[in-house]
VMD Tcl script that draws the C-alpha trace (Angstrom):
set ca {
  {140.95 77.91 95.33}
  {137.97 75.69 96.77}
  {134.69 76.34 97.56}
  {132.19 74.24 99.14}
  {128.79 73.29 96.61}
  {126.53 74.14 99.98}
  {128.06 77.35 100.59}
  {127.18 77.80 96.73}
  {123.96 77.08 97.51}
  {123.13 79.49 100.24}
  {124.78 82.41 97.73}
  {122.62 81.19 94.85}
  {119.21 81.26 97.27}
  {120.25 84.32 98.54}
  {120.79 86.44 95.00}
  {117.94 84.62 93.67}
  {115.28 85.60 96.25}
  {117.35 89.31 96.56}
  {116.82 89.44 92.48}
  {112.85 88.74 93.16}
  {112.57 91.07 95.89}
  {114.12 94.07 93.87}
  {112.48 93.09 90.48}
  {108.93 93.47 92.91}
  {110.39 96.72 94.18}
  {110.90 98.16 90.51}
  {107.93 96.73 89.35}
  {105.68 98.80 92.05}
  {106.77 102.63 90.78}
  {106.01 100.87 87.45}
  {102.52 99.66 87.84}
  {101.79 103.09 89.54}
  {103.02 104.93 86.47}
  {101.15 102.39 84.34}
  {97.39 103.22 86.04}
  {98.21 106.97 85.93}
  {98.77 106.54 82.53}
  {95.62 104.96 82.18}
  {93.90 107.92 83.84}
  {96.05 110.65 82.23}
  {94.84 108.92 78.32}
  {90.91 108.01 79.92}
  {90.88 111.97 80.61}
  {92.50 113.21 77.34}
  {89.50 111.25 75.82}
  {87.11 112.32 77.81}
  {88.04 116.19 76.72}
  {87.97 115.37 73.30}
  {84.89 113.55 73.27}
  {83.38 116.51 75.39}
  {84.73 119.18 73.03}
  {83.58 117.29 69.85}
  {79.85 116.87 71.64}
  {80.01 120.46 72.21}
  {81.09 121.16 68.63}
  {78.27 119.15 67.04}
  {75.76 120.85 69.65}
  {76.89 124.41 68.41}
  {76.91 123.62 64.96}
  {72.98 121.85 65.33}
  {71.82 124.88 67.34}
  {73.62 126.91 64.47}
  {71.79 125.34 61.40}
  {68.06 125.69 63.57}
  {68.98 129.58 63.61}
  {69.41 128.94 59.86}
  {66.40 127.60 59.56}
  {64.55 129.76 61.52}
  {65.89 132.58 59.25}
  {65.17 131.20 56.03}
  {61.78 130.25 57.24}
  {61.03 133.58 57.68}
  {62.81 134.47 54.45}
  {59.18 132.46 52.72}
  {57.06 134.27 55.04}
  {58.36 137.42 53.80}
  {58.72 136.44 50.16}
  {54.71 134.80 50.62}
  {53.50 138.47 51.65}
  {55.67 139.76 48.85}
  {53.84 137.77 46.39}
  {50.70 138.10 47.05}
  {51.41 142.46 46.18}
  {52.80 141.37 42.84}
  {51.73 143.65 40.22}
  {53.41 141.59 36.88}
  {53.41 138.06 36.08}
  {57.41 138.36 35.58}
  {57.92 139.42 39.24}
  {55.59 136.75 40.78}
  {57.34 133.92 38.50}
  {60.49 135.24 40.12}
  {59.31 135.39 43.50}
  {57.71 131.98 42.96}
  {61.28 130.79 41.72}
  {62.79 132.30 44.90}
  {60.29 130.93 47.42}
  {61.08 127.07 45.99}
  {64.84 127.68 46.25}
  {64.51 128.79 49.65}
  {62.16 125.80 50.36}
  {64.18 123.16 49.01}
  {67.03 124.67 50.73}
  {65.55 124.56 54.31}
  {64.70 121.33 53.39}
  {68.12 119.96 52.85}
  {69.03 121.70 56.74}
  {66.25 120.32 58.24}
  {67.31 116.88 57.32}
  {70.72 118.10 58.19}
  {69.38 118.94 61.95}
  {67.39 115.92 62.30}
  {71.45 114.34 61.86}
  {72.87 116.42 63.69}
  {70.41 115.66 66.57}
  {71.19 111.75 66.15}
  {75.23 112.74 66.26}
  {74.57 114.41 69.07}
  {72.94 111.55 70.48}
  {75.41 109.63 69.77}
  {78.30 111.74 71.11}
  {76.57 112.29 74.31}
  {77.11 108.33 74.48}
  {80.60 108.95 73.98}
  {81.13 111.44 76.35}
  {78.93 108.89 79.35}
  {81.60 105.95 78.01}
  {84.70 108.13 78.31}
  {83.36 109.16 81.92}
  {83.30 105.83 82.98}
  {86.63 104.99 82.02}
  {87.98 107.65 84.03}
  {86.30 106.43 86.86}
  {87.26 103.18 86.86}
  {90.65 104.17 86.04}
  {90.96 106.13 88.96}
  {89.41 103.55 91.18}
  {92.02 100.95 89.83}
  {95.24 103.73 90.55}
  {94.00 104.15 94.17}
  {93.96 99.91 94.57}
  {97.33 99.80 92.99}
  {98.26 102.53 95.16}
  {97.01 100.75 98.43}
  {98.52 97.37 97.37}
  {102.05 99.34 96.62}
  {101.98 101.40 100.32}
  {100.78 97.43 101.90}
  {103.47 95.35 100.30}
  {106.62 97.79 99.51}
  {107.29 97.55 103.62}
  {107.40 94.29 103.75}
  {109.37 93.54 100.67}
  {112.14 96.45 101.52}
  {112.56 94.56 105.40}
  {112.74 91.49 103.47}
  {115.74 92.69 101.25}
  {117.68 94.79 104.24}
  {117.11 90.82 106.02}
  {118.50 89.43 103.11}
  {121.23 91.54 102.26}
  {122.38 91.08 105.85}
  {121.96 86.97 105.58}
  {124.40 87.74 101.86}
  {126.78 89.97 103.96}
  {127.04 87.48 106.29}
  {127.52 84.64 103.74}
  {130.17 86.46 102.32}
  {132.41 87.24 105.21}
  {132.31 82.97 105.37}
  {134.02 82.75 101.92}
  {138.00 82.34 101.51}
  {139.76 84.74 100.98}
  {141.36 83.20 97.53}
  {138.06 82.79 96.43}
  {136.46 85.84 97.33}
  {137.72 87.73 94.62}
  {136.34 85.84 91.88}
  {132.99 85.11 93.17}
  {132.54 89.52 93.38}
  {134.04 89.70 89.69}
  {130.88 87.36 88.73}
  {128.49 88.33 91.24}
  {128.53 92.14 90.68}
  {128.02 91.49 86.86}
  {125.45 88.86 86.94}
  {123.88 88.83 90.48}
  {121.32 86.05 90.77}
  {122.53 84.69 87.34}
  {126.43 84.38 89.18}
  {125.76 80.57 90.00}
  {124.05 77.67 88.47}
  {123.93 74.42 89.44}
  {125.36 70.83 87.31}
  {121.87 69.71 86.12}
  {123.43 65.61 84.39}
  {126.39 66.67 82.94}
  {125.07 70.18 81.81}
  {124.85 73.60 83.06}
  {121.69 74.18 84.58}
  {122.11 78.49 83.51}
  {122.92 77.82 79.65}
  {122.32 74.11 78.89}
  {126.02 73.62 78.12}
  {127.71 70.63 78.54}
  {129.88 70.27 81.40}
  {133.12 67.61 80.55}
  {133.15 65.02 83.07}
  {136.96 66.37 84.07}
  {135.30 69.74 85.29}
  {132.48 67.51 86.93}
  {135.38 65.54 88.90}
  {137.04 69.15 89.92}
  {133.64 70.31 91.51}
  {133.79 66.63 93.43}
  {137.29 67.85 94.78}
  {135.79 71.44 95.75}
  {137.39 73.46 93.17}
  {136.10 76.44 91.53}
  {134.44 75.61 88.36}
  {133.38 78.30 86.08}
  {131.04 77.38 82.83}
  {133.05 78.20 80.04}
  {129.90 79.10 78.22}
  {127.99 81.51 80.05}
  {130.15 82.23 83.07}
  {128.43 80.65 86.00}
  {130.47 79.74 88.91}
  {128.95 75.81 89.26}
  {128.35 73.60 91.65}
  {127.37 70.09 91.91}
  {123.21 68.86 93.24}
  {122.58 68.97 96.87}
  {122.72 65.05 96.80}
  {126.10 64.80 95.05}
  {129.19 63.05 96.98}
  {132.25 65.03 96.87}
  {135.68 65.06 97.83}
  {136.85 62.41 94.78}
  {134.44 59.35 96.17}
}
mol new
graphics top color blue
foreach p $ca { graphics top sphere $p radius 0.5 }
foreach p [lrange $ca 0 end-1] q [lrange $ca 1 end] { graphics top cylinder $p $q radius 0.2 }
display resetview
């Protein structure tokens, strides 16, 4: 078999910019599903954060109630005392009134929290709806960018595909069969050029015997990684 290092050359450019092309192709579903990710998690925390503000409201609102109650509780237990006919009832009164003081105490420092969490959540809730926002603003850029570019970079690969059809029908016959084995395993990784005295793919080195083949255009394969080689555009072949 023997196979010319240019007509290596044009396969290698061709699979290499084909590999680019369809690596950009896969990549564009991929960034899509990447920002509507984004939104999908931005929302998720928006709920919670909305649902926790809410939470923190009710239970705020819930303890004023409470203290609303227990303030009239004193009120009541203040007319109470003031009918007391024994010192033992009006001690106990007393006793309850202090209780009941000390605990609306304790809930209206509670509240005054509460208040500040909710503050605070409220902040959360402003932050979260932001994030969506942007997120959503950055899915419908990706999305314009992907329905702008994926056109042009499918025509390019049909153009290309065509220009490796093409290149192919050119090959011999003898040698045709080898170069699909490699090429529909490693595509744009199928060729690799003799970078010194090593293989430009691996970094392996290349005997000087299998150097002097590719001079004589015979089909060299890199024992290493499997590369079908070929020698620099501004090598002399055919044994000079």
């Amino acid at each position: 078999m023997s196979i010319t290092a240019e007509a290596l050359r044009e396969l290698h450019r061709i699979h290499t910019q084909l590999g680019d092309l369809r690596e950009r192709l896969a990549r564009f579903p991929k960034q899509l599903l990447a920002r509507e990710g984004a939104v999908k998690r931005f929302e998720e925390i928006l709920v919670k954060a909305q649902a926790d503000s809410k939470a923190t409201r009710v239970a705020a609102d819930q303890k004023q109630l409470s203290l609303k109650s227990g303030e009239l509780k004193i009120a009541d237990l203040q007319v109470k005392l003031n009918g007391c006919k024994t010192n033992r009832e009006y001690q106990a009164l007393k006793d309850q009134i202090a209780a009941d003081e000390m605990a609306n105490s304790v809930l209206a420092d509670e509240i005054i929290e509460g208040l500040d969490k909710i503050e605070e959540m409220q902040k959360l809730v402003v932050e979260a709806q932001q994030h969506v926002t942007q997120a959503k603003e950055e899915l419908v850029k990706t999305r314009l960018v992907v329905e702008s570019q994926q056109a042009s970079v499918q025509a390019d690969v049909v153009r290309l595909e065509a220009e490796l059809a093409a290149a192919e029908a050119k090959l011999p016959d003898d040698f045709r069969v080898a170069y699909q084995r490699v090429a529909n395993v490693k595509g744009s990784d199928a060729m690799a050029t003799v970078d010194g005295e090593t293989c430009s793919g691996c970094n392996q080195h290349i005997t000087p015997q299998r150097i002097n083949e590719l001079r004589l255009l015979r089909v060299v394969v890199c024992t290493s990684c499997g590369r079908l080689l070929y020698l620099p555009e501004d090598t002399r072949v055919g044994g000079k």
